[in-house]
C-alpha positions as a printed Julia matrix, in Angstrom:
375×3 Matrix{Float64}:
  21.17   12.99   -4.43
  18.97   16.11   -5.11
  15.76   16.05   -1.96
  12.67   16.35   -3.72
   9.67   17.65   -2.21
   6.63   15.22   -2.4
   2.74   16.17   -1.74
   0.58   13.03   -0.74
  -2.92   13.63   -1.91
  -5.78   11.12   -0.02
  -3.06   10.0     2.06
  -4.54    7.8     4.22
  -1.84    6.51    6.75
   1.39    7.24    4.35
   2.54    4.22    2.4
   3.08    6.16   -0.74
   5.07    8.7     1.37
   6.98    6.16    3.31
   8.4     4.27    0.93
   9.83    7.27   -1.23
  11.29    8.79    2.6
  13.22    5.74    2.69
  15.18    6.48   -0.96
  15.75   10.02    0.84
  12.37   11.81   -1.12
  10.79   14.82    1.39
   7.59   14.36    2.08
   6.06   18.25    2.94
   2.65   17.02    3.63
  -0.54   14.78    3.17
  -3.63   15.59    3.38
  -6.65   12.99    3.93
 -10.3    13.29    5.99
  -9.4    10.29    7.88
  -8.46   10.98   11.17
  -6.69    7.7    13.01
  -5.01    7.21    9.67
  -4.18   10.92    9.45
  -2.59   10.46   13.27
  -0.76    7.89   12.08
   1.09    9.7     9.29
   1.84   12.28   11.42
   3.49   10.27   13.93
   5.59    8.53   11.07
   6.16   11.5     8.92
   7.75   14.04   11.75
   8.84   16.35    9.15
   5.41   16.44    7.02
   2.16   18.37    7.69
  -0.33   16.01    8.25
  -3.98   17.88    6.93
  -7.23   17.04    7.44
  -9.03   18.74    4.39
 -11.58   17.8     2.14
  -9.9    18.39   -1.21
 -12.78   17.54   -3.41
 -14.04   21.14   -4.08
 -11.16   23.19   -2.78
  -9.12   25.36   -5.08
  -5.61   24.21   -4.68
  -3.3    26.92   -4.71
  -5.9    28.24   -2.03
  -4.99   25.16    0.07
  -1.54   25.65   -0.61
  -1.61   28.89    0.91
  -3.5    27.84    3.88
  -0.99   24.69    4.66
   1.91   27.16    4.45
   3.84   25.73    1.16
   5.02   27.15   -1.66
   3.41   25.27   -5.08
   6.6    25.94   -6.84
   8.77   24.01   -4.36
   5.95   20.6    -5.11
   8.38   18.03   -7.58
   6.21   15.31   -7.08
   2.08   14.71   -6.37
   1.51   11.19   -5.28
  -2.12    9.69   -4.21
  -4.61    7.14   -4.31
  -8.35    8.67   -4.71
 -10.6     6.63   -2.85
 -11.62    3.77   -5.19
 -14.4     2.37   -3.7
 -16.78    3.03   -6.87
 -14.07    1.14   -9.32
 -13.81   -2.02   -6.79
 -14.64   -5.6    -7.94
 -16.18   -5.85   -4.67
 -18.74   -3.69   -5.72
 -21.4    -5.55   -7.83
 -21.09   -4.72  -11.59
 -25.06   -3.87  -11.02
 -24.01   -0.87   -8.53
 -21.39    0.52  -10.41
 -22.16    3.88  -12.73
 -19.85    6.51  -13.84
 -21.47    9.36  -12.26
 -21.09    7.27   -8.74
 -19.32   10.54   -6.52
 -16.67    7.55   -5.4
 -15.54    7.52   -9.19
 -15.24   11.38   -9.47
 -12.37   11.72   -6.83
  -9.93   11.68   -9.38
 -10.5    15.01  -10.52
  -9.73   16.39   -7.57
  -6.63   14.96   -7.54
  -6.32   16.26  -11.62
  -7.12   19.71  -10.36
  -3.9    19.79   -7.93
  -1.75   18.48  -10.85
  -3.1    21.52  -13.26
  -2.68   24.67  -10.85
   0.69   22.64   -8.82
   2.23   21.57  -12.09
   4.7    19.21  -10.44
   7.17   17.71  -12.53
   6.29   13.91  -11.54
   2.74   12.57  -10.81
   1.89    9.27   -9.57
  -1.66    7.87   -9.23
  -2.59    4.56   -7.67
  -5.84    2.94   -8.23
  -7.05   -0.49   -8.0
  -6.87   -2.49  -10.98
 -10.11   -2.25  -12.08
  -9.94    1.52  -13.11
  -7.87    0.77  -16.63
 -10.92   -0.88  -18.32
 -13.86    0.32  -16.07
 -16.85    1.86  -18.43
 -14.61    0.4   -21.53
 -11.83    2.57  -20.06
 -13.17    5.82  -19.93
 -11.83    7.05  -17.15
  -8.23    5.7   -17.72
  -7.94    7.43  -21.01
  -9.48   10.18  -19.84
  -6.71   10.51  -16.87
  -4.15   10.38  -19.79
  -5.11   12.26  -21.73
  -5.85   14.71  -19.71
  -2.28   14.68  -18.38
  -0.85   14.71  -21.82
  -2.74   17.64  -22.51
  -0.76   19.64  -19.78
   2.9    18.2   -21.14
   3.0    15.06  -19.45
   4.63   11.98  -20.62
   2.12    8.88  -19.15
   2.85    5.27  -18.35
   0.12    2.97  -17.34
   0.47   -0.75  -15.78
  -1.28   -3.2   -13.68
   1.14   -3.77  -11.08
   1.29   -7.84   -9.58
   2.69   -7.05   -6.41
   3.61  -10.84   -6.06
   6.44   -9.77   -8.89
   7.86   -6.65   -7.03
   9.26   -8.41   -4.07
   5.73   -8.05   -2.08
   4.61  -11.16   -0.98
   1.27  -11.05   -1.76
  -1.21  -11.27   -4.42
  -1.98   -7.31   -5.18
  -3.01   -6.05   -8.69
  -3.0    -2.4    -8.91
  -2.68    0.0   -11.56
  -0.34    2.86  -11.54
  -0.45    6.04  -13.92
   2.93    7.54  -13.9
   3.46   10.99  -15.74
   6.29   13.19  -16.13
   6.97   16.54  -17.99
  10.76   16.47  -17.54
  11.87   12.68  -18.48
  10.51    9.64  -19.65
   8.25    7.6   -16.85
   8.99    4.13  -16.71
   8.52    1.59  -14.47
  10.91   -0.78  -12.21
  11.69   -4.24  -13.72
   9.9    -7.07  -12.18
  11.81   -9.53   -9.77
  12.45  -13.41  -10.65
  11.42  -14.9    -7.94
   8.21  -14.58   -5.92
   8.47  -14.1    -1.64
   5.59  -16.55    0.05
   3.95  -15.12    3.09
   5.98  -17.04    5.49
   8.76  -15.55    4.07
   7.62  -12.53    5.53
   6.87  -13.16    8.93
   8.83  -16.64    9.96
  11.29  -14.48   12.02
   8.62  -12.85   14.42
   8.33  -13.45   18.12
   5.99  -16.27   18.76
   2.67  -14.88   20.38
  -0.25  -16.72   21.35
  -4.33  -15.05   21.78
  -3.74  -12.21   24.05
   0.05  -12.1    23.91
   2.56   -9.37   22.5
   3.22   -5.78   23.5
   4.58   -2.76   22.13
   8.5    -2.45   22.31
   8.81   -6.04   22.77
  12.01   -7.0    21.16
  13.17   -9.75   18.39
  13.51  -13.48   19.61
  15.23  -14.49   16.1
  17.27  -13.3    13.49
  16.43  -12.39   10.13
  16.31  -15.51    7.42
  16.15  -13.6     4.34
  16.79  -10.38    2.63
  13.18   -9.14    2.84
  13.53   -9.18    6.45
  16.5    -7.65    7.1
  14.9    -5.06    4.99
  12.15   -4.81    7.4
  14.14   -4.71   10.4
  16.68   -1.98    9.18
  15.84    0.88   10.84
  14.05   -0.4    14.08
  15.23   -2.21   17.42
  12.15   -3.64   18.83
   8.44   -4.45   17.41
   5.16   -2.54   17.69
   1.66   -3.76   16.98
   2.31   -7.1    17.07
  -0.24   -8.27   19.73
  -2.26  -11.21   18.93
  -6.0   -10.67   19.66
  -7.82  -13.12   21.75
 -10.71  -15.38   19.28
 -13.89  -16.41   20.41
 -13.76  -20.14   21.71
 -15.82  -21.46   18.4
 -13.36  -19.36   16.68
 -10.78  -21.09   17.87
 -12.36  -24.5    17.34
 -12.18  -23.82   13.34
  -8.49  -22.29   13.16
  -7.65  -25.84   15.38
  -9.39  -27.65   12.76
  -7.55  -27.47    9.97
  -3.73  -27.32    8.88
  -1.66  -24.39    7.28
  -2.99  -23.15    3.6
  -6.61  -25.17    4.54
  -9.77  -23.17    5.13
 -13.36  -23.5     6.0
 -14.36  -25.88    3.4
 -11.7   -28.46    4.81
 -13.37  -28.02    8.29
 -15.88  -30.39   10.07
 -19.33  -29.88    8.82
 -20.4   -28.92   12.16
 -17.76  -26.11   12.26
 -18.13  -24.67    8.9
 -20.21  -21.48    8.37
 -23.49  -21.7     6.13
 -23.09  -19.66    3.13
 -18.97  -19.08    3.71
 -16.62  -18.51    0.92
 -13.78  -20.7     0.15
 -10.92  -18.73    1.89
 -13.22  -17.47    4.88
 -11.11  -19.02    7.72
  -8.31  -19.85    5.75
  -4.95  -20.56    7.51
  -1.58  -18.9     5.68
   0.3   -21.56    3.31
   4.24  -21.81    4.45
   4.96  -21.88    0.73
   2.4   -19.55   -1.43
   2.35  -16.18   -2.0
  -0.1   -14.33    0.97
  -3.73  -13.46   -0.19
  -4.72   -9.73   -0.69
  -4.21   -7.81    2.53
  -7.63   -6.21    2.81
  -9.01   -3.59    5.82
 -11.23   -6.71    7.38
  -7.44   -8.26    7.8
  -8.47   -7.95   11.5
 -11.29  -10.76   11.37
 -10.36  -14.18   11.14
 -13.25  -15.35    9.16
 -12.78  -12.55    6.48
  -9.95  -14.42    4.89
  -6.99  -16.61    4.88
  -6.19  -14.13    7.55
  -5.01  -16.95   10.12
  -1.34  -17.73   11.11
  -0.09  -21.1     9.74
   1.78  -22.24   13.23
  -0.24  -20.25   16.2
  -3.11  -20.56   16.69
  -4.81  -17.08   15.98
  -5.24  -14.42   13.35
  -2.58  -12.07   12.07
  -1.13   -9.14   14.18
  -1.48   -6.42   12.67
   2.54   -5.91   12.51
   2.67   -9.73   10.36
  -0.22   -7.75    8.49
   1.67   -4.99    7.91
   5.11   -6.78    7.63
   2.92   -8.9     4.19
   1.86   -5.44    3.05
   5.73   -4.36    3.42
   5.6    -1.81    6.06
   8.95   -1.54    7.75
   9.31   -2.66   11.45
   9.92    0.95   11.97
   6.24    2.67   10.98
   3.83    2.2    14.15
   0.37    2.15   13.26
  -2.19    4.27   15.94
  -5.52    2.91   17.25
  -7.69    0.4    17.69
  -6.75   -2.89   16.45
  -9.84   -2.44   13.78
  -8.22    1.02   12.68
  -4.7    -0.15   12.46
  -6.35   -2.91    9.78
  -7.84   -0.12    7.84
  -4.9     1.51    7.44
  -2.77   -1.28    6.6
  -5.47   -2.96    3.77
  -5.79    0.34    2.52
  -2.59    1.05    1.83
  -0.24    0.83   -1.13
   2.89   -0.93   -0.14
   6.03    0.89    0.55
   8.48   -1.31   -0.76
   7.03   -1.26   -3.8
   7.09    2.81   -4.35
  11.19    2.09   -2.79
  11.64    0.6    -6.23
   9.95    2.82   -8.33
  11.44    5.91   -6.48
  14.59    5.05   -8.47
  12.69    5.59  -11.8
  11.24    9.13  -10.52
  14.31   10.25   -9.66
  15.77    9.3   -13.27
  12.58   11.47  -14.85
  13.56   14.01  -12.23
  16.79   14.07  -13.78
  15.1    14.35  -17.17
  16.92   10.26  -18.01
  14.61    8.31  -20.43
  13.83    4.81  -20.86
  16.93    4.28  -22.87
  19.22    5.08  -20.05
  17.2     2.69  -17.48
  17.67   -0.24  -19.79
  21.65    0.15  -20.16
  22.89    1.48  -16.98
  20.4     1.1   -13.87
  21.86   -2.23  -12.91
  25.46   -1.2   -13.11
  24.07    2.1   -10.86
  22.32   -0.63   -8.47
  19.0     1.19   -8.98
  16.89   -1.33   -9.02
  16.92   -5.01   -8.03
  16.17   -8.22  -10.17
């Protein structure tokens, strides 16, 4: 297989990149302003420049020059521009086109026009196809089609793509050499236990780096996340405050703070604040406050405690083998922030078919006999 040379725009701590390293994809750099996240890619990416540049004015082939690579060696621009602008969790009141966290974008657009790589891939959250009655989404491609770009569009359920969590995300996928398409969904749906049942048992305070695995793998999904590594890292359970402690204790696996005593329940919580994992649903959005138990249904369904951030990263579908750096708080940014890697595995098998200028017609008939991608 041809090694195609991938630039991660707004990079954050590399899930875009990491997933398409694993199907063999070389990732030449990423470039973010966030420093802990930007120390983490480096760490996992030993072959990539890791840059901290502000892109959203530069002139790219400028910053090509100054990172040391050669634009015409780029086959593929990945990113996610900041979103924050798009995000439900905004309130509809405070959102506006002109916000400068909805203009990000065109930075990204800018690299694209002077790079021209054959493959582009932009992640956003789901919002962005219909925001202001889908401005910007049509805007993105047609913008793209403009330059000779072929452009797919799709919320992505993460829930149906192996990832076992719920995650809606929409993905713009444009080629100038062969048809973009997207990976078939999966028949069956991974719960968040499924993810995490084979991890060492840690209580509050417990768990170090390097510490190695008690059980074996139950599932595919696991063995998927243990491939390439022979002990864990960041799974350290962090020590609750006692009334903390008093609400997890409460209540039973998939039950929150509603289900709680009155005199343990927070005025003016939300239904999942608190909330303990189910053994059998799919996991709830892994979000940056991942590291607060009351943020969430954040809490483990057997110990009593929140997540670690490596069973927060293991639902997110990091492999065992990407270490996160810093503080417990940073590692959660990262992870929330993130897209998930296992996801961009899959569809790294339909970039490398436009890469090889195959259409839609030839994913249909022969990817399954190739193995290509999984049902």
């Amino acid at each position: 297989m041809n090694s195609y040379n991938v630039l991660d725009l707004f990079c954050g701590c590399g899930g875009m990149s990491w997933g398409l390293s694993k199907k063999g994809f070389n990732i030449i750099a990423g470039i973010d302003i966030w420093d802990v996240a930007l120390k983490t890619y480096a760490h996992n990416h030993k072959n990539a420049k890791a840059i901290n540049m502000d892109i959203t004015d530069a002139k790219p082939l400028d910053v090509m020059r100054e990172i040391g690579v050669d634009p015409e060696t780029v086959d593929v621009i990945i990113g996610g521009p900041p979103c924050q602008g798009f995000s439900k969790n905004v309130p509809a009141s405070w959102r506006f086109l002109e916000d400068p966290r909805n203009q990000l974008y065109k930075a990204y657009l800018r690299f694209v026009e002077e790079i021209k790589p054959k493959v582009v891939i932009i992640e956003n959250v789901a919002e962005i196809y219909n925001a202001f009655n889908g401005i910007v989404r049509e805007e993105i491609i047609n913008t793209l089609r403009d330059w000779g770009y072929k452009v797919e569009v799709k919320i992505i359920n993460m829930s149906l793509y192996g990832i076992p969590q719920k995650r809606r995300r929409c993905f713009f996928f444009a080629s100038r050499v062969g048809s973009p398409s997207f990976p078939k969904e999966c028949d069956h749906v991974l719960s968040g236990w499924d993810a995490i049942s084979d991890l060492p048992v840690v209580n509050q305070g417990e768990g170090y780096d390097g510490m190695p695995y008690t059980f074996e793998a139950e599932n595919d999904y696991q063995r998927h996340m243990r491939k390439d590594s022979q002990s864990l890292y960041n799974h350290v359970a962090n020590i609750m405050k006692p009334t903390q402690t008093a609400r997890i204790s409460s209540i039973g696996p998939g039950q929150s703070l509603k289900d709680m005593p009155p005199e343990l329940q927070v005025k003016g919580g939300y239904s999942g604040a608190y909330g303990r994992l189910d053994y059998t649903s799919v996991a709830p959005t892994i979000t940056r406050w991942v590291f607060h138990i009351g943020s969430g249904r954040f809490a483990h369904p057997r110990e009593i405690r929140g997540f670690t951030m490596r069973e927060a990263a293991r639902i997110q579908s990091f492999s065992d083998d990407f270490h996160f750096l810093g503080s417990r708080n940073e590692q959660a940014g990262q992870i929330g922030n993130a897209v998930p890697p296992y996801f961009m595995e899959q569809l790294a098998d339909n970039i490398i078919l436009a890469l090889e200028g195959k259409g839609e017609a030839y994913q249909q008939l022969d990817l399954f006999s190739y193995g290509l991608v999984q049902s």
